[in-house]
N, C-alpha and C positions, 0 to 999 in steps of 0.2 A: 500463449503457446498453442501452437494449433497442432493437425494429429500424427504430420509427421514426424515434428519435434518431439511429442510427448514418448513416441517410439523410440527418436535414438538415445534420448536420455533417458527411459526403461534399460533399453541395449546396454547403455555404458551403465548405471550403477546395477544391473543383476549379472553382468559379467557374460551377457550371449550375445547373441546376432542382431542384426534388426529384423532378420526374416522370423526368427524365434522371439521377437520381442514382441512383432506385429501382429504375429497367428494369437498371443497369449491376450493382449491385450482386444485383438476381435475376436476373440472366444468369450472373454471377461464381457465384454460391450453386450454380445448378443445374448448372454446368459440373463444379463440385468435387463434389457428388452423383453425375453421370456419372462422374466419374473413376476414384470412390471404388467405384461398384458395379458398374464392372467390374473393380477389383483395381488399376489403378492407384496410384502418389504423388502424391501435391501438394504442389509445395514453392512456397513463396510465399515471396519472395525479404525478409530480414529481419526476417522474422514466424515460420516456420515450416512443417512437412511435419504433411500428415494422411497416415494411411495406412489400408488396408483390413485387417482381419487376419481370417482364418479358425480360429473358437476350434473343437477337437477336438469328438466327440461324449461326452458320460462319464458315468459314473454317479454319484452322489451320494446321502447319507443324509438324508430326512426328519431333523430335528431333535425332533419333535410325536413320531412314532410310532417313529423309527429303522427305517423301511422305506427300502429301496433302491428310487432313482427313477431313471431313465434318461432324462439331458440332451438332445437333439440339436446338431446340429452348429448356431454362431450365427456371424456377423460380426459384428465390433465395429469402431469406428473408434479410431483413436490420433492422438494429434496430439504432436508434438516441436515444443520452442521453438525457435530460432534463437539461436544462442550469442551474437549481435548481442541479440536481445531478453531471454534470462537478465541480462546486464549492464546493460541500462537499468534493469531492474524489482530488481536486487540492487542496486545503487547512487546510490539518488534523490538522493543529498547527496555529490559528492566531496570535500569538506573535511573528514568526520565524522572521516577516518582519518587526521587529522592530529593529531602529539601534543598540540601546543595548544589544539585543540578539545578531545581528549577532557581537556584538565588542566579547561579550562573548564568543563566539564560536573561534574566531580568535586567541583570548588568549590560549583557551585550545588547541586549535588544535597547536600553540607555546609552549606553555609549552613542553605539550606531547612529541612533534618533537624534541624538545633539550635533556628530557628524554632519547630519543632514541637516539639522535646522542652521546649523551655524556657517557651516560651508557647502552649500547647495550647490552651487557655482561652480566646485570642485569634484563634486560625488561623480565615481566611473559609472562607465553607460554599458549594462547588459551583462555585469559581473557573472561569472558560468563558470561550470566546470569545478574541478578541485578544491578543496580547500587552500592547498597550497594557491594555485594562479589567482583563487579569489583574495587573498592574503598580498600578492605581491600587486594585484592589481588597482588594490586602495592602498597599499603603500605609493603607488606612481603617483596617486590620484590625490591625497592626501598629504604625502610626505610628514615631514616631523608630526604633525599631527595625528596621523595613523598610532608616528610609532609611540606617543604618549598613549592616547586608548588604550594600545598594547599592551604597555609596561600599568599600565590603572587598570586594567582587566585581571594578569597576569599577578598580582598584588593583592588582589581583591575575593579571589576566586582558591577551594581549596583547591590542594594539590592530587587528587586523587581524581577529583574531575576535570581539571588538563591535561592530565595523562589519558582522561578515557573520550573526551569527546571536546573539539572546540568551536566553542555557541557563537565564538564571535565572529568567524567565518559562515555558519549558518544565517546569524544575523543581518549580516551585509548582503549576502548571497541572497536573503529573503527581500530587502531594501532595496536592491539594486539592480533584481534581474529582470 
């Protein structure tokens, strides 16, 4: 996302302008700029801290000639996540770390793998897209064969993780694209 995207979708979820989205957010920008170059924190509440830090002055080796060069002193900026935002960005799926899921997954990722050991010859080329087109596209590729995995997946697998997620179009999708 870059800065004028992050504007009109500011615009559309606070309900104003883009022109009142763009002033808020370069007001916001150059406030943490100030913050930051006088030494300041900025902790932004769910999101996360920038900070200022003041790197040492030091010497260092040329890598070309192994001559000694002498660094000056720099600021750098740091920024720390918000343990609130580690958790969103570590866990996009809470159901993955359920054992059911992961049994389902093993299945499909079996299935799939015998697909491929046993009719190599047959596996589609560059399966994309959807689950649905990846689904119709090793059924082409596959036929009756396909649809027995299916129905041995479908068999196999509890019912409350087919309804929420299906691993065996992941599976193929990950084999085949």
């Amino acid at each position: 996302m870059n800065w004028s995207e992050l504007v009109a979708a500011t615009a559309e979820r606070a309900g104003l302008s883009q022109a009142d989205a763009r002033r808020a957010l370069n007001a916001m920008r150059d406030t943490v700029i100030e913050q930051l170059a006088q030494g300041e924190r900025v902790t932004l509440h769910n999101l996360g801290t920038f900070e200022s830090r003041e790197r040492k002055a030091r010497v260092i080796r040329n890598i070309g000639d192994f001559r000694k060069m002498y660094l000056g002193p720099a600021r750098r900026v740091v920024f720390r996540p918000a343990q609130a935002l580690k958790r969103e960005l570590q866990d996009p799926d809470p159901n993955w770390k359920k054992p059911e899921h992961q049994a389902a997954w093993r299945l499909a990722e079996a299935l799939v793998g015998d697909l491929d050991l046993y009719h190599a010859d047959q596996a589609p080329k560059d399966v994309g897209g959807s689950d649905t087109q990846v689904r119709s596209a090793c059924s082409e590729a596959f036929g009756a064969t396909w649809d027995s995995a299916v129905e041995s997946y479908r068999t196999q697998v509890h019912p409350e993780v087919l309804s929420a997620q299906d691993y065996l179009a992941s599976a193929a999708r990950k084999r085949w694209s």
